[in-house]
C-alpha positions in Angstrom: 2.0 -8.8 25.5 0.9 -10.5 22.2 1.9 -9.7 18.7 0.6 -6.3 17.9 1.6 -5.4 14.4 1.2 -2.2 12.4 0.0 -2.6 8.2 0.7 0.3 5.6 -2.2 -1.5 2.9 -0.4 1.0 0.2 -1.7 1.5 -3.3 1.1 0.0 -5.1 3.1 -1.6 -2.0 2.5 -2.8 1.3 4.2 -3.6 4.7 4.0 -4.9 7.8 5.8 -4.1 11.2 5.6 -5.4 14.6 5.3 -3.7 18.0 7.8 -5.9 20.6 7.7 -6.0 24.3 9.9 -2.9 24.3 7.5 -0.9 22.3 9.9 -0.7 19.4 8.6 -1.5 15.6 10.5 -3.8 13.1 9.5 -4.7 9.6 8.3 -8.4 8.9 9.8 -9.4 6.0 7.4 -11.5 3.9 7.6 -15.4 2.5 10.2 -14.0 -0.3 12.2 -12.3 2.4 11.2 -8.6 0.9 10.3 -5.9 3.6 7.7 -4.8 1.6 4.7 -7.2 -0.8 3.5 -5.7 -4.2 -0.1 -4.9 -3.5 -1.2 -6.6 -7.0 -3.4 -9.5 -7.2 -4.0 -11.9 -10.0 -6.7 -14.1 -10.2 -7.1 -17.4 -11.9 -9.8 -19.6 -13.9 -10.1 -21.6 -10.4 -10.9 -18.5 -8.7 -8.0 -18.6 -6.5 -4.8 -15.6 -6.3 -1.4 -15.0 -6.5 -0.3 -11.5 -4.3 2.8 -10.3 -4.5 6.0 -10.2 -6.4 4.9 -12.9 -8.9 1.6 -11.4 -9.6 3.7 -8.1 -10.0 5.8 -10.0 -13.1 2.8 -10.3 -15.0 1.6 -7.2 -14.3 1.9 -4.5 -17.9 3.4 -7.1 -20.0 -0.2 -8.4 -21.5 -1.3 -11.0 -18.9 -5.2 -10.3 -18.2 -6.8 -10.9 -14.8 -4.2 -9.0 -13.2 -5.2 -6.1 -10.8 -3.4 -3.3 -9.0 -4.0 0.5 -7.3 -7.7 -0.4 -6.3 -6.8 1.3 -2.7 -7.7 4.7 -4.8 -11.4 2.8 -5.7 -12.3 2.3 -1.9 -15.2 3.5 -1.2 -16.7 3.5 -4.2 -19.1 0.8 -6.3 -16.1 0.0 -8.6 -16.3 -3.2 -10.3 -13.5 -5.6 -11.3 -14.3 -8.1 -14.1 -12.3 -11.4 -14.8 -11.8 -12.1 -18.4 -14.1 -15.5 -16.6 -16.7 -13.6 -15.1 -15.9 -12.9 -11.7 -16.5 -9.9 -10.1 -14.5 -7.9 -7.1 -15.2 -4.8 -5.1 -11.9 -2.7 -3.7 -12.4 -4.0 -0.7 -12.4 -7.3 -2.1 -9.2 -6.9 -3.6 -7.7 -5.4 -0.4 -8.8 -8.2 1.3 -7.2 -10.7 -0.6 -3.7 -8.6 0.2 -4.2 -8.7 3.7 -4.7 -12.0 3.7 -1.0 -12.5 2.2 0.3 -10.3 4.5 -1.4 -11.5 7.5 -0.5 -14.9 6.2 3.5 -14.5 5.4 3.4 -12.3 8.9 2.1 -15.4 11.3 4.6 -17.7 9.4 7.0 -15.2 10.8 6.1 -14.2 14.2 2.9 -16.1 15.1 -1.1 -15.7 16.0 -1.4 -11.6 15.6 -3.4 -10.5 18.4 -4.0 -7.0 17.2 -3.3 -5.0 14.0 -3.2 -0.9 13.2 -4.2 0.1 9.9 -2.8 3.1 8.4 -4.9 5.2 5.7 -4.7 8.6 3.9 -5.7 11.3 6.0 -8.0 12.5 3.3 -9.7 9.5 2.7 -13.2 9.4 2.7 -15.5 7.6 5.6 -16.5 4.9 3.4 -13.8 4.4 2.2 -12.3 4.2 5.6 -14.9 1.5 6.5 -14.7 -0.6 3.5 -10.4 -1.2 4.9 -11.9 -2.0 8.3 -13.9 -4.4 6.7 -11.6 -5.6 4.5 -9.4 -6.6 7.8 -12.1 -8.0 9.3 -12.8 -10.0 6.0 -9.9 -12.0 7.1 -9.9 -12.0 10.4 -7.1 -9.5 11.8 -8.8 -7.8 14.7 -8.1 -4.4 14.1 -7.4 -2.3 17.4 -7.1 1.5 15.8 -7.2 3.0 12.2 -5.1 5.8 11.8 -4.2 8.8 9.2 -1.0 8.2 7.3 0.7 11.7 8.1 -0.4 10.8 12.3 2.1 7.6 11.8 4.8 9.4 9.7 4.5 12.4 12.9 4.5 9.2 15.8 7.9 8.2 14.1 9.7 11.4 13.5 8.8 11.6 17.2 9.9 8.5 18.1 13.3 8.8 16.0 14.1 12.3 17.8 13.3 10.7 21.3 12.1 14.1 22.3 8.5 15.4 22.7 7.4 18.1 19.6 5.2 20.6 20.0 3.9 22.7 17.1 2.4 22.8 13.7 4.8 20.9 11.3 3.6 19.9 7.5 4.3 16.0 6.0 3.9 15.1 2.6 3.6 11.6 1.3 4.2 10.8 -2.3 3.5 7.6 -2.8 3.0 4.8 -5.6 -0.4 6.3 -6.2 -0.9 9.1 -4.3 0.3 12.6 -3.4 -1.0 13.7 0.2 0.1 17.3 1.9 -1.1 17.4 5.3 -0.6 20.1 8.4 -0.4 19.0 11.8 -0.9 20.7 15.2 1.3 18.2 17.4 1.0 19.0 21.4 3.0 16.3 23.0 1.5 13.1 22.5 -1.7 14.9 20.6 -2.0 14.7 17.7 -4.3 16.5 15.1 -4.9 16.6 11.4 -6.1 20.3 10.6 -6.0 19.7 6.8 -4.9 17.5 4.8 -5.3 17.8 0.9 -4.1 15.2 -2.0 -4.1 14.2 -5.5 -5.3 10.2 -6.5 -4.2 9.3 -9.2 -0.4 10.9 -8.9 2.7 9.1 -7.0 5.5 6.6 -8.4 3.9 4.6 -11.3 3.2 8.0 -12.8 7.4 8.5 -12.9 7.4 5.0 -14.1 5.1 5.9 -16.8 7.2 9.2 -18.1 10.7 7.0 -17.6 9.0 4.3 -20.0 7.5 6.9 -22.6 11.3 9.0 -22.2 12.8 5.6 -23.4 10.5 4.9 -25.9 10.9 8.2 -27.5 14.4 8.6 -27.4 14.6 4.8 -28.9 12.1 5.5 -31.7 9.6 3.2 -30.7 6.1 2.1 -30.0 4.5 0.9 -26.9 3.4 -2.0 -28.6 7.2 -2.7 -30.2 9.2 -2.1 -26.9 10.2 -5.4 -26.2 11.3 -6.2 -22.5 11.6 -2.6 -22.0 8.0 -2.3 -19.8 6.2 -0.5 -17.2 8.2 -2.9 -14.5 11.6 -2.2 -16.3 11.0 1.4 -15.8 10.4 1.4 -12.3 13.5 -1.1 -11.8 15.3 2.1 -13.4 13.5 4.4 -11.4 14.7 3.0 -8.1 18.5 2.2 -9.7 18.5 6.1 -10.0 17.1 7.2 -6.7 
């Protein structure tokens, strides 16, 4: 059997795991040994990108050309503009992440052979389409795309080593989103009956109120906070989960 990998292309993160000959999953760590790559992309004057953790550095402390959370602008006709000129689509941008990750992954393990793609379960069709095509975009052949809540429900299954049967209800906050989904599992069936969300609400929103809660209690402006950022705030969010 070849390299079949799984790929979570999340708003603010994103991750990678790999399917073995036993049929069990494991994460594959990127080229800075993380489990998980920042999905934030910076572009330069010669048109080419950074991805990842360094890109993420620059990101909220002033640097321009720096872009992140475009997964909640698939779909649409959303524009991003380089302070140079150049122009990128959502997909675009998406793109330009899978390529890191597909990169960093066959350093790791070697030529993928098939990938999964994992996307809200509320997410529109085209914006469905435009993460197929951003896959395709850089060549990963993509095998199955499936609704985030399905994988979370495969897992949980998996985990238990038992079959479920019945309705059960995940939720999924993430860095940018807040999904609520209900499930009718039968087995190995598996079916979304509704699944309702907010864009626009997950874990840079926390990192936003920790920042503004430090500011106010230190009696300062945005503009005068020093080191204290956006990227501080989430380090303390995590120190304090």
């Amino acid at each position: 059997m070849g390299n079949l990998i799984g790929i979570d292309l999340g708003t603010t993160y994103s991750a990678v795991a790999q399917l073995d000959d036993t049929g069990r999953s494991s994460i594959v760590h990127n080229s800075d040994g993380q489990n998980i790559t920042p999905s934030v992309v910076q572009i330069n004057s010669a048109n080419n990108s950074i991805v990842g953790i360094e890109a993420k550095r620059d990101l909220n402390i002033g640097y321009k050309d720096i872009f992140s959370k475009f997964k909640i602008k698939m779909g649409t006709e959303h524009i991003y503009e380089t302070s140079f000129g150049s122009k990128y689509t959502p997909r675009d941008l998406s793109a330009i992440v899978l390529k890191k990750l597909k990169q960093d992954t066959e350093d790791s393990i070697g030529i993928i052979d098939s990938a999964v793609v994992t996307v809200p379960a509320n997410f529109p069709n085209n914006a469905r389409e435009d993460t197929l095509n951003a896959a395709k975009q850089v060549g990963l052949n993509i095998s199955n795309i499936i609704n985030e809540p399905t994988a979370a429900a495969i897992y949980y299954a998996k985990m238990a080593n038992e079959n479920i049967n019945g309705r059960i209800c995940v939720y999924d906050l993430g860095g940018g989103t807040f999904d609520v989904s209900i499930l009718e599992i039968d087995g190995s069936e598996i079916n979304v009956i509704s699944s309702e969300g907010v864009f626009n609400l997950g874990g840079t929103n926390f990192d936003e109120k920790i920042f503004n809660l430090v500011l106010s209690k230190s009696h300062v402006d945005a503009e005068d906070s020093g080191e204290f950022n956006l990227n501080e705030a989430e380090i303390v969010k995590i120190s304090l989960s």
